[in-house]
Structure formats: C-alpha cells, structure tokens
C-alpha positions as CSV (number, residue, x, y, z in Angstrom):
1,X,0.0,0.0,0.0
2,X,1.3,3.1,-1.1
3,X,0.7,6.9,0.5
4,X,0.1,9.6,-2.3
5,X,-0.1,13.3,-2.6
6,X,0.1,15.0,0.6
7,X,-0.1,12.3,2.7
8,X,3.0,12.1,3.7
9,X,3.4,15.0,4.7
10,X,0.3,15.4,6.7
11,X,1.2,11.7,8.5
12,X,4.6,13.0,10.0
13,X,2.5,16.3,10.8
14,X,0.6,14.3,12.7
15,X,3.4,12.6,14.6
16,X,5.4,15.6,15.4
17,X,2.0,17.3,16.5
18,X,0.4,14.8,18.4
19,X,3.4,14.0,20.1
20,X,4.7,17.6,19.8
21,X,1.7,18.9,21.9
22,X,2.1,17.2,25.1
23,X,5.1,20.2,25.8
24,X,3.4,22.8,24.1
25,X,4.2,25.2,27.0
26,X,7.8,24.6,26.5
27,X,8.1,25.9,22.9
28,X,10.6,23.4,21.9
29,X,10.7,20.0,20.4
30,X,13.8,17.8,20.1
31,X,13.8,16.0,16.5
32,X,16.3,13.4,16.1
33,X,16.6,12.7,12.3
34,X,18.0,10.7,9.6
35,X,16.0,12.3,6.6
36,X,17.1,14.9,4.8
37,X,14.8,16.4,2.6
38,X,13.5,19.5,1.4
39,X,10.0,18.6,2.0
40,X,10.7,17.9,5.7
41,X,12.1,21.4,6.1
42,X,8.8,22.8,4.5
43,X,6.8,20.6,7.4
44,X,9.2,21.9,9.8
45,X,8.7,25.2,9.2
46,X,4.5,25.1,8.8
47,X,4.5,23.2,11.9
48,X,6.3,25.7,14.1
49,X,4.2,28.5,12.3
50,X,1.1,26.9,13.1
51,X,2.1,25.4,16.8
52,X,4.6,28.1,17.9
53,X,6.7,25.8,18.9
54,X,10.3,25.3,17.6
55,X,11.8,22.2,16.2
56,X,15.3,21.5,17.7
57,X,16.3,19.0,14.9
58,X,19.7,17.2,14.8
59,X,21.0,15.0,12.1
60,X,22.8,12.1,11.4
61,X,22.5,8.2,9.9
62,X,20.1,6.2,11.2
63,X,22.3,3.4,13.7
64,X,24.2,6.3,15.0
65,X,21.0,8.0,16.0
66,X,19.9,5.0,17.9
67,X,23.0,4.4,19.3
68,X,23.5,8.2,20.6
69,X,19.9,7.8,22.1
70,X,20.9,4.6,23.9
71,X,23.9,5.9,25.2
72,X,22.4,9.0,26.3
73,X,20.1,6.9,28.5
74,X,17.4,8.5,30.3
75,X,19.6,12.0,29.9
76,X,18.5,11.9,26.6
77,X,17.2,15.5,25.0
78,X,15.7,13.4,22.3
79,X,11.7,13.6,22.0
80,X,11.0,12.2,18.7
81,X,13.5,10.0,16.3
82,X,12.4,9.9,12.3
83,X,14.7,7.0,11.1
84,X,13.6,4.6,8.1
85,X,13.9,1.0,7.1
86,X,11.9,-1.8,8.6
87,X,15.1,-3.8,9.8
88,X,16.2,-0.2,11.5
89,X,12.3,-0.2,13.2
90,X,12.6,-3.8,14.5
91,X,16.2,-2.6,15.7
92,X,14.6,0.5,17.5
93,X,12.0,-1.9,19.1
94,X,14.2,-4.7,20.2
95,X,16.1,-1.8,22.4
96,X,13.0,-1.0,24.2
97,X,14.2,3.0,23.6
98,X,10.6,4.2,22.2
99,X,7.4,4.6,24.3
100,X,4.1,3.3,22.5
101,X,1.6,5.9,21.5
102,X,-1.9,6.2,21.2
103,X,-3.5,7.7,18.6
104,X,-6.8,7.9,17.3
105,X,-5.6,9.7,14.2
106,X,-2.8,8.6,13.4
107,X,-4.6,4.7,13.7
108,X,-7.4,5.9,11.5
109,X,-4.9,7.3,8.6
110,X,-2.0,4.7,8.9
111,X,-2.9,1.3,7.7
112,X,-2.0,-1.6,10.6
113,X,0.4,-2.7,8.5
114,X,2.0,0.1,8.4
115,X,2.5,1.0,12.0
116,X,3.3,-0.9,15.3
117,X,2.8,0.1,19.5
118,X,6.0,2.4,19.4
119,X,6.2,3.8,15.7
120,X,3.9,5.3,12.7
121,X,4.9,4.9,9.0
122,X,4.6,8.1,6.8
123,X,6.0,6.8,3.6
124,X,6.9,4.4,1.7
125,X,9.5,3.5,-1.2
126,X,9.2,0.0,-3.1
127,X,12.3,-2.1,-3.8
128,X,12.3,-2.3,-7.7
129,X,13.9,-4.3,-10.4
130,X,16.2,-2.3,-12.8
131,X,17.2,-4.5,-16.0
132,X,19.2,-3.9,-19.3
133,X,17.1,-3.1,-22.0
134,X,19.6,-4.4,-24.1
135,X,20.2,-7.9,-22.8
136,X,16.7,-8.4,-21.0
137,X,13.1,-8.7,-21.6
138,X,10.8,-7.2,-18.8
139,X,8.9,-10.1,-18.8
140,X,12.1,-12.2,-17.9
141,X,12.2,-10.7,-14.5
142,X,8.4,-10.2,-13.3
143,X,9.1,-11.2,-9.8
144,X,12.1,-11.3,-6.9
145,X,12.0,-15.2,-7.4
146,X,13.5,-14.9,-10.8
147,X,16.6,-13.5,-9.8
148,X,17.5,-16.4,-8.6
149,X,16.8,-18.3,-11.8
150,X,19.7,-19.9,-13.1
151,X,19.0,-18.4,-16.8
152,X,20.6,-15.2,-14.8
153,X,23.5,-16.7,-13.7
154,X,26.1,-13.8,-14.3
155,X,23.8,-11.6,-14.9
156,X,23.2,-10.2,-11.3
157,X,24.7,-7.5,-9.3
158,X,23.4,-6.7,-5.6
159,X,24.9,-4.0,-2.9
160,X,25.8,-5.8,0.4
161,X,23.1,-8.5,1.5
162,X,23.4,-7.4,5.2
163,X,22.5,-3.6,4.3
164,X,19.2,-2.9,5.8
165,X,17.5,-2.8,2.7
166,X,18.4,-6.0,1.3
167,X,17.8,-7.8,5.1
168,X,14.2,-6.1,5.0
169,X,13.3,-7.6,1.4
170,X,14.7,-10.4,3.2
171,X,12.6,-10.7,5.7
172,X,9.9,-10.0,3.5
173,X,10.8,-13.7,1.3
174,X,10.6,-15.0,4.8
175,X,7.3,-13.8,6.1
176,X,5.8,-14.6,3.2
177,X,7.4,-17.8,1.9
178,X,9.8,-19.3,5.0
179,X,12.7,-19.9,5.9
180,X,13.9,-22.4,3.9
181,X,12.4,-20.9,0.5
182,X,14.2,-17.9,1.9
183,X,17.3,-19.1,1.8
184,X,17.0,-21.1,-1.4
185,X,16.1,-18.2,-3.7
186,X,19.1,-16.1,-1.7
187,X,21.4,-19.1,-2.4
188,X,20.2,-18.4,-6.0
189,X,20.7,-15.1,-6.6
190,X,24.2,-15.5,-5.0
191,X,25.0,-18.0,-7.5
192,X,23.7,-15.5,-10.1
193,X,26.3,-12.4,-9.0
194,X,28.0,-10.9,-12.1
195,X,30.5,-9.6,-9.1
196,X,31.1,-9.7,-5.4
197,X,28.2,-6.9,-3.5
198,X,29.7,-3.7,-3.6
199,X,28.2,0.1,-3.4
200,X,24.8,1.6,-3.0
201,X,21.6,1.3,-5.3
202,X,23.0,4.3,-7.5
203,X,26.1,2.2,-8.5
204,X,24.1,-1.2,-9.2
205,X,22.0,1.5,-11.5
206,X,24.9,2.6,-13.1
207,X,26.7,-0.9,-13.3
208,X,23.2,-2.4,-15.1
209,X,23.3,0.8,-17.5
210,X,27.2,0.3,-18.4
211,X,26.9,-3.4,-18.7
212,X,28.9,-4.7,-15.5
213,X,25.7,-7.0,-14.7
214,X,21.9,-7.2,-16.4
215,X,19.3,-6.7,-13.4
216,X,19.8,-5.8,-9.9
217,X,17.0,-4.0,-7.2
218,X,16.7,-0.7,-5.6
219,X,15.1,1.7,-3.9
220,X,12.4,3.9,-6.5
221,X,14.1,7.3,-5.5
222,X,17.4,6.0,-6.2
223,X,16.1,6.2,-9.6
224,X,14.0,9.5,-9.4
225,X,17.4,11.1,-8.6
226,X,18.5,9.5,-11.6
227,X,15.7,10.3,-14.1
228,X,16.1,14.0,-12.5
229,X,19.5,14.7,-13.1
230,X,20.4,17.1,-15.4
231,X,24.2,15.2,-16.1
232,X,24.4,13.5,-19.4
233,X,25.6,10.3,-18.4
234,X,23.0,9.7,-15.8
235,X,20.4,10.3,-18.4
236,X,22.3,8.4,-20.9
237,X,22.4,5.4,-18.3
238,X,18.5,5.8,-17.7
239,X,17.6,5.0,-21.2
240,X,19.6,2.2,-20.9
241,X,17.5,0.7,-18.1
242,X,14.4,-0.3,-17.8
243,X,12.1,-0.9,-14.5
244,X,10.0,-3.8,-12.9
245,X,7.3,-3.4,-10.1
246,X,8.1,-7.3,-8.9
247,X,5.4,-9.7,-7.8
248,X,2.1,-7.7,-9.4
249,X,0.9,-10.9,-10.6
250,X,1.4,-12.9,-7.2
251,X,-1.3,-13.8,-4.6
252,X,1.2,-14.6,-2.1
253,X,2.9,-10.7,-2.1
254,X,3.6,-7.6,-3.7
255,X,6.7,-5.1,-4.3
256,X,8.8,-5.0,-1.0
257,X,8.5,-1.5,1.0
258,X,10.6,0.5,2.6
259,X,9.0,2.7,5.0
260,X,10.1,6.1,7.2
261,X,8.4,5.9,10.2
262,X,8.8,8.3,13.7
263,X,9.0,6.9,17.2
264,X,8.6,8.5,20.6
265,X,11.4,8.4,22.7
266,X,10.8,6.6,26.2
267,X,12.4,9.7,28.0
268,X,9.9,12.1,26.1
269,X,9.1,15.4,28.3
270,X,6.2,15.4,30.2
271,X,4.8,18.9,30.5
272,X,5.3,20.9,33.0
C-alpha cells in the first residue's frame, strides 16, 4: 500500500504534533533525524508557524541516532526519532528506547500494517527491479523469485546482503514464503552475481546501465534522482535501463517496501 499526494506530509504532521503537543508550553521539540529532505524542512517550518513551537532538529545516519539515544540513557534531550527501514524499526524496538503511543488519528490514517505500539509509517518507497534493455526482456524478470533463476546466472549484481535494505526484502521472502524458501532463492541469486556486492543502489543502477551486470533492485528514489538529473551520463544510463514493479501478478505478495516511520522516545518530556 502506497501513501500519495500530501499524505506524507500530513502523516509525520501528525506525529510531530500529536506527540509535539504534550510540551506545548515549552516551545521546543527535540527531533532526532536521519532524513534529509527539502520537504521535511517545509513541514518543519509550517508546523512551528502553526504550533509556535520550535523544532530543535539534529541529524545524522540512522544506527548512530539509535545508538546516541541509547547511550544517552534517560539523559537523553531526544523527544521524537524519524529513522527509516523496517530492519532499523525492529532494531529500535528490540532496544525498548521508544514509548508506545496512542493515537486515534494517526490509527485511523495509517494502515496496521504500516504501524506498530512504538512507531507510525509516513511513507513508503518499493524495492524495484532495474534490467538492461539491451540484454533483458521485462517479462524475464516479473518477480524477486527470478533472480535467482539460473537463466541469470552472471547476470546479477546486488549491494551488500546485510545492508538494511536487502535484510528487509529479506525478511519479507521469509514472512511470506519461510525460511527455507528464503534461503533457497538467496542461495540463487548469489549463485547468479556478475561480481562480489559492492556500493549503493545508485552504483548497481549505473553498473546495469554500463553493462557490468543485467538486473539488480533498488530503492524507487534512487532512480527518481537519476531520471532527475540534469548530467548526461546519468540520463544516458537511464535510457539504458528499464524498471519492474516485482510480484504484481502474485497472490502470495507484492513489491517489497521500505518505510520512514517516527518513534517517541521513552524519555519524552512530560509537561510541566
């Protein structure tokens, strides 16, 4: 399930207000965060117009926010953490540093499946196959099972398999299919690398495009920056490729998502 138009927006409005107003008197809200987009800053700004009350936000990448908040202990300044990634969420809850939260709203506008006690989802990315127009059909890789096909063998390249976003797709295969499926199709697409993992979903774009390897997945942005640029080799490498939403056809799943989602922190402020 996908969140469109200003939904987004109007979800982590939501979080940062309902959460937001229990301090009101205060003025001040303490935003760890490890987005960085201009879209947040335009939230930012209309919620402190609107609320009055200020965002104090710091940045940085998501592990190191969760591991400054669990070193910080109940010290912690931290109110609210925006992080993203389903393996980072079930990281976040494992440490028992977020409070659950209660929310009419918020329960009423974010699918279940999309939330959990301690954090709401406000968007959400799929995990896309990127092929070689020139060496593949679309129709030869319809689903995430057919990378591991052995009609692919050299044909795929992959960032690291223990980077978040390849453990979440993962655990997705898992969920839906078990464990020892699982680990059959991984053991497939392994056997199918054109090259040991290496980079992020930009380079295994870019690899596909120049011809190091023939399919690979990523994250949709990773391709809207892409399709955005104004370089010539990045648009020259996007007519190259071509894109797959994996799985439409299956009963069993759909497209693997990765979500942003915010969590309040177990040390919140209580008003005065």
């Amino acid at each position: 399930m996908r969140f469109h138009g200003a939904r987004p927006l109007a979800a982590i409005s939501l979080c940062v207000a309902l959460i937001g107003s229990a301090w009101s008197e205060e003025k001040v809200l303490n935003l760890y965060s490890a987005r960085h987009y201009q879209t947040d800053e335009a939230l930012y700004a209309g919620f402190t117009r609107q609320t009055g009350i200020k965002i104090n936000r710091i940045e940085g990448k998501e592990d190191e926010l969760l591991e400054r908040i669990k070193n910080e202990g109940a010290n912690s300044p931290a109110d609210i953490l925006i992080t993203v990634d389903a393996a980072r969420l079930a990281d976040a809850h494992e440490m028992g540093l977020f409070a659950p939260v209660k929310s009419k709203i918020l329960e009423s506008r974010i699918p279940a499946n999309l939330r959990a006690e301690d954090w709401f989802s406000f968007s959400t990315r799929a995990r896309v196959i990127v092929y070689a127009k020139d060496s593949l059909k679309a129709n030869d890789v319809q689903n995430y099972a057919d990378l591991a096909d052995p009609k692919l063998k050299g044909k795929v390249c992959t960032r690291s398999g223990s980077h978040p976003y390849n453990l979440s797709l993962m655990a997705s295969i898992i969920a839906h299919q078990g464990e020892a499926k699982a680990e059959e199709w991984a053991r497939g697409v392994v056997a199918n690398f054109a090259r040991a993992p290496k980079g992020g979903d930009t380079d295994q774009i870019r690899a596909v495009a120049a011809g190091e390897c023939a399919v690979t997945v990523s994250n949709t942005y990773y391709l809207a920056r892409l399709m955005r640029s104004v370089k010539a080799e990045d648009k020259k490498a996007m007519e190259k490729v071509g894109v797959v939403w994996p799985d439409q056809k299956a009963t069993a799943r759909t497209s693997t998502f990765r979500v942003a989602a915010c969590l309040n922190t177990r040390h919140t402020r209580k008003p005065p």
